[in-house]
LOVODO-546825 format. One record per residue (C-alpha): residue in one letter; residue number from 1; x negated, y, z negated. Coordinates in steps of 0.2 Angstrom, whole numbers, padded with zeros to 4 digits. Each point is the difference from the previous one (the first is absolute). Layout:
// LOVODO-546825
<rec><type>a</type><seq>NUM</seq><c1>X</c1><c2>Y</c2><c3>Z</c3></rec>
...
// end
This chain:
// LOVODO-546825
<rec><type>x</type><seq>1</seq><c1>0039</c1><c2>0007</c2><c3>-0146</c3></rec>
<rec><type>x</type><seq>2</seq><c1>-0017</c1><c2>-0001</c2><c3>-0006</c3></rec>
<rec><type>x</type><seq>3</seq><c1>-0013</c1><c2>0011</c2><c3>0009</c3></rec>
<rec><type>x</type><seq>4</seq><c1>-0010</c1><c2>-0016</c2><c3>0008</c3></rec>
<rec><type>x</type><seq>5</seq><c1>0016</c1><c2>-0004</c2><c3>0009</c3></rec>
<rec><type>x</type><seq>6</seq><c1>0000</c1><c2>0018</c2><c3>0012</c3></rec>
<rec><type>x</type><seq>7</seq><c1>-0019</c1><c2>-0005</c2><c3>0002</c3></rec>
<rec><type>x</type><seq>8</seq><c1>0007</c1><c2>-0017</c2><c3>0008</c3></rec>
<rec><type>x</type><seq>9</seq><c1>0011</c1><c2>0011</c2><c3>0010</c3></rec>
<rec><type>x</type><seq>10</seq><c1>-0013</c1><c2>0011</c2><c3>0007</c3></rec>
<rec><type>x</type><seq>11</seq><c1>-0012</c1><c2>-0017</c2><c3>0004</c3></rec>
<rec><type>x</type><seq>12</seq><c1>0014</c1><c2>-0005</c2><c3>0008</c3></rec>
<rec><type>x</type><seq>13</seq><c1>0003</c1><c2>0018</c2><c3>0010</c3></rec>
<rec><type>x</type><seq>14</seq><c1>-0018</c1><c2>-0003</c2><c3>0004</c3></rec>
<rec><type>x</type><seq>15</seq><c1>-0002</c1><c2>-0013</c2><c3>0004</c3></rec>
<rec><type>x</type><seq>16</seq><c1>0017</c1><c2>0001</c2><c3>0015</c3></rec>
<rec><type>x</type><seq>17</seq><c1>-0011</c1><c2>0015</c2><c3>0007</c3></rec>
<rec><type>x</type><seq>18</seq><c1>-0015</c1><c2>-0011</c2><c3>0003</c3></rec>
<rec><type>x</type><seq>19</seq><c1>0010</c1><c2>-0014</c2><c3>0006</c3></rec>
<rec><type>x</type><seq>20</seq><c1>0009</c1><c2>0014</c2><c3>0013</c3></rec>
<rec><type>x</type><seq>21</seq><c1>-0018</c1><c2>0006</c2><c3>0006</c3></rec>
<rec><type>x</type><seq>22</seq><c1>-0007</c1><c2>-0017</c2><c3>0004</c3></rec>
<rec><type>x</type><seq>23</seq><c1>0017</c1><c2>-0005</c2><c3>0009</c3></rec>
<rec><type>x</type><seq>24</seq><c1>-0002</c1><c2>0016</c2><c3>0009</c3></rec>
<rec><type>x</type><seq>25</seq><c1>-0018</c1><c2>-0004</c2><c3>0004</c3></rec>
<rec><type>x</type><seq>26</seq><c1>0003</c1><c2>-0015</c2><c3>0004</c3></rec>
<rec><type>x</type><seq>27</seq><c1>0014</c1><c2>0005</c2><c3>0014</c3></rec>
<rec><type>x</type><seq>28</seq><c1>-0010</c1><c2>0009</c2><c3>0009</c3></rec>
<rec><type>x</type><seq>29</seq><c1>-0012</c1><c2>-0012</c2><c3>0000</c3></rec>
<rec><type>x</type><seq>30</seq><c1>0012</c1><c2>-0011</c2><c3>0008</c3></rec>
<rec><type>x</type><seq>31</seq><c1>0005</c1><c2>0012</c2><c3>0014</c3></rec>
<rec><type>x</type><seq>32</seq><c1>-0016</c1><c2>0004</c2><c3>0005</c3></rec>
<rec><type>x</type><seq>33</seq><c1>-0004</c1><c2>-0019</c2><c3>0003</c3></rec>
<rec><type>x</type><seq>34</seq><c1>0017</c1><c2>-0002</c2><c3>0008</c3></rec>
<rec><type>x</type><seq>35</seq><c1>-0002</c1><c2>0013</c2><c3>0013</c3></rec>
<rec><type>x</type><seq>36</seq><c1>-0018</c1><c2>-0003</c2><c3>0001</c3></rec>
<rec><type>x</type><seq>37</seq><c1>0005</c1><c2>-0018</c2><c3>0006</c3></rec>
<rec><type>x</type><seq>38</seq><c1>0013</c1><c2>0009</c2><c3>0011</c3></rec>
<rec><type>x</type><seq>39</seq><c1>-0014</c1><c2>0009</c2><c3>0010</c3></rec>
<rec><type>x</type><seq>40</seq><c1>-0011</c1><c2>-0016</c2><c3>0005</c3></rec>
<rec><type>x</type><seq>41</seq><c1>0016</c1><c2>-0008</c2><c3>0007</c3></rec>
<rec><type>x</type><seq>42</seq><c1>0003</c1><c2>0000</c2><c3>0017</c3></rec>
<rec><type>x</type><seq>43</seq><c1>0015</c1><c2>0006</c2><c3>0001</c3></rec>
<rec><type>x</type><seq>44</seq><c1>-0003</c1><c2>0020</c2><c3>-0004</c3></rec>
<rec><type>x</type><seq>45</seq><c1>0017</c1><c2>0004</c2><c3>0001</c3></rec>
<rec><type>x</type><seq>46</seq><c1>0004</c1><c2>-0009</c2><c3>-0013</c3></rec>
<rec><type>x</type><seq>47</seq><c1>-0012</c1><c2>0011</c2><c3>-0011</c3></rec>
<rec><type>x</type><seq>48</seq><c1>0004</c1><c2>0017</c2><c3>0006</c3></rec>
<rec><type>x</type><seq>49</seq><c1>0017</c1><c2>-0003</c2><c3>-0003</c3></rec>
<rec><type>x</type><seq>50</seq><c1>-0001</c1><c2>-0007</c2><c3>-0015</c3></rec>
<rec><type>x</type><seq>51</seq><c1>0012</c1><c2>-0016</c2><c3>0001</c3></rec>
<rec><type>x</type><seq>52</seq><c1>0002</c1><c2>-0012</c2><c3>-0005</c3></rec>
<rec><type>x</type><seq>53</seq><c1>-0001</c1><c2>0012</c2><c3>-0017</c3></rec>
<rec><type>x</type><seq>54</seq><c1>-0007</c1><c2>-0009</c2><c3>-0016</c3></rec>
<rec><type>x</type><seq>55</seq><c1>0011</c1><c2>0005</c2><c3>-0015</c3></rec>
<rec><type>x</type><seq>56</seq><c1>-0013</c1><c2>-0006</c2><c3>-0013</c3></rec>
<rec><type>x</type><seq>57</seq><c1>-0012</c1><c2>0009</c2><c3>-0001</c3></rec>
<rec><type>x</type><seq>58</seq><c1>0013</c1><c2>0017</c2><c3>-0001</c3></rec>
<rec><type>x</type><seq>59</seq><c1>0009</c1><c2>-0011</c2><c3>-0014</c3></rec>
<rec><type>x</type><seq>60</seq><c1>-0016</c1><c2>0000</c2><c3>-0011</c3></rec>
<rec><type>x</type><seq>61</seq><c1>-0004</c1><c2>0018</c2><c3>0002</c3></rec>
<rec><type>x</type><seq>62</seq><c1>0020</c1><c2>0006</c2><c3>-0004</c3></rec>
<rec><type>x</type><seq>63</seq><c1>-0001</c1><c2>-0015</c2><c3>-0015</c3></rec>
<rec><type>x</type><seq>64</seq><c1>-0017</c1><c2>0007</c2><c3>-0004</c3></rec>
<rec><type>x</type><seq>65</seq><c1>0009</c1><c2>0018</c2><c3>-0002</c3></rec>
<rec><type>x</type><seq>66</seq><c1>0015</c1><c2>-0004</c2><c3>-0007</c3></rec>
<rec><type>x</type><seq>67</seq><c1>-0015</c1><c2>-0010</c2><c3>-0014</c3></rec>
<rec><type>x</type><seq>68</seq><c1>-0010</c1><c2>0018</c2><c3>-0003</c3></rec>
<rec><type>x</type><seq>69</seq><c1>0019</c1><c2>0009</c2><c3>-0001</c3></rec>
<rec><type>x</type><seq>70</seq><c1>0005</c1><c2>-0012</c2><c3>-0013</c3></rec>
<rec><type>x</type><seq>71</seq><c1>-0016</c1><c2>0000</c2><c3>-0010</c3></rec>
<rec><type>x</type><seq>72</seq><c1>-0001</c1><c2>0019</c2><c3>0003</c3></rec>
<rec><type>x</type><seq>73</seq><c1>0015</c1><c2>0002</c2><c3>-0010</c3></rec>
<rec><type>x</type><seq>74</seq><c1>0000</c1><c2>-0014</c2><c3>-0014</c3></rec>
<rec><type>x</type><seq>75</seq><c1>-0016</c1><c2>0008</c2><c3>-0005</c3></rec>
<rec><type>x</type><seq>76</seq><c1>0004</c1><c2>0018</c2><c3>-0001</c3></rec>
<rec><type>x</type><seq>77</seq><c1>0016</c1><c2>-0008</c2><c3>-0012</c3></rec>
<rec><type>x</type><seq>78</seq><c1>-0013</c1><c2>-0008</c2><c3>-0010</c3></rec>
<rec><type>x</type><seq>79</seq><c1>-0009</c1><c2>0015</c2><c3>-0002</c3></rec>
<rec><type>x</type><seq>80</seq><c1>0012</c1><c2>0012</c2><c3>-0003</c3></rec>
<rec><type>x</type><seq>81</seq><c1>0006</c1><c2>-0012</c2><c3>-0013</c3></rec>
<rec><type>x</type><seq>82</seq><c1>-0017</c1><c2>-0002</c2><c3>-0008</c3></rec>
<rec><type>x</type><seq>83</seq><c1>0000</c1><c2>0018</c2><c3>-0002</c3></rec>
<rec><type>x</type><seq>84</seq><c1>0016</c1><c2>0002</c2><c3>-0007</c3></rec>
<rec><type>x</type><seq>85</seq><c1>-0005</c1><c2>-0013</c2><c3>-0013</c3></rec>
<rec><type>x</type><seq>86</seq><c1>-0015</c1><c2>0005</c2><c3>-0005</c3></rec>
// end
């Protein structure tokens, strides 16, 4: 394999980790609104018990981990592999 291709391959490790810390971000993001929402509601039991529960915005940040994980490790592969080659 030429040694451009394991510099496609750490892009692409790269590039999962940014994508994992914007999802992330962006998570949280959306379960502070939701519960901020929760809190000018009437209804405060509804926000101190935390139901009904959104599963959104804990989806993005677990896909968001699972993203840095994945790009975490196809990058360290790329570089270990770059430094065997060279």
């Amino acid at each position: 394999m030429p040694l451009q291709d394991w510099f496609v391959l750490m892009g692409v490790g790269g590039l999962f980790i940014l994508l994992g810390i914007a999802t992330v971000i962006w998570g949280r993001s959306e379960e502070r609104g939701y519960y901020d929402s929760l809190s000018t509601r009437s209804d405060l039991r509804e926000f101190l018990e935390h139901q009904p529960v959104s599963p959104q915005p804990v989806a993005l940040k677990i896909g968001g981990w699972i993203a840095i994980a994945i790009g975490l490790t196809i990058l360290a592969a790329g570089g270990v592999i770059f430094l065997i080659l060279v």
